[in-house]
C-alpha positions in Angstrom: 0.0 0.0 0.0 1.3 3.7 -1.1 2.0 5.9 2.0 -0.7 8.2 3.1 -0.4 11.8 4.3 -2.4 12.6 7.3 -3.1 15.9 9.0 -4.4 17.0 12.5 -5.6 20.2 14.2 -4.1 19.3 17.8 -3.1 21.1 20.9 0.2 19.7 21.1 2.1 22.9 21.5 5.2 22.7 22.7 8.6 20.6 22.7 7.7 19.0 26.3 4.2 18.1 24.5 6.4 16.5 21.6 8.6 14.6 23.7 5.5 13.4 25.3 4.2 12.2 22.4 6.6 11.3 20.8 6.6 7.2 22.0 3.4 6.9 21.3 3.9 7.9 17.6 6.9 6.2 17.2 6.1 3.0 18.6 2.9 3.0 16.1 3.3 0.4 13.2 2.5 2.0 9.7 3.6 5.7 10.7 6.8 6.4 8.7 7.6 9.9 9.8 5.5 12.5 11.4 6.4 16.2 12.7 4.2 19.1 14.7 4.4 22.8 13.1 4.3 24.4 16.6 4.2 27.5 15.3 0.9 27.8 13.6 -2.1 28.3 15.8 -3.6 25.1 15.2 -0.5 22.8 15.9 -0.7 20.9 13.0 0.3 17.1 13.0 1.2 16.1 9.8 2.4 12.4 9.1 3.4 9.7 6.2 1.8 6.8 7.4 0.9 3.5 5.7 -2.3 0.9 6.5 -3.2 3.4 9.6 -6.6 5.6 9.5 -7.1 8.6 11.0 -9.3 6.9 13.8 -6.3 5.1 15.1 -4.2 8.1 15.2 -6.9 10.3 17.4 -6.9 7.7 19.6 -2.9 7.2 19.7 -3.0 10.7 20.5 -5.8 11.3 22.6 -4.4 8.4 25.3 -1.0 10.4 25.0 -3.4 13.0 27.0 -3.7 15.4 24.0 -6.9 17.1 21.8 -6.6 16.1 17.7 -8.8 16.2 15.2 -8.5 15.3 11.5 -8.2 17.7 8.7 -10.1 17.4 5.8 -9.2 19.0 2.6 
């Protein structure tokens, strides 16, 4: 399956909130390579992933102890 390019409005907001996070997106089967643009106001998760949805990620990210919700363009 071709890699897929997912984005997030989230409240992850600063490094300490991206170290945080940081296992949790790492240790996720499928995601290839993911990043936080801290300095927009919506925090904006963006990752490569392959056979992941976007349901999976929320909840990868809402049991880190953070707010996301998917971007649709």
């Amino acid at each position: 399956m071709a890699s897929t390019q997912l984005r997030f409005k989230t409240n992850i907001n600063c490094s300490g909130c991206i170290n945080a996070v940081k296992p949790h997106l790492d240790n996720t089967q499928g995601i290839t390579r993911w990043e936080v643009d801290t300095n927009v106001a919506d925090k904006i998760l963006t990752l490569e992933a392959e056979d992941i949805t976007e349901q999976q990620v929320v909840d990868i990210v809402t049991k880190a102890g953070y707010k996301i919700e998917p971007i649709q363009d």
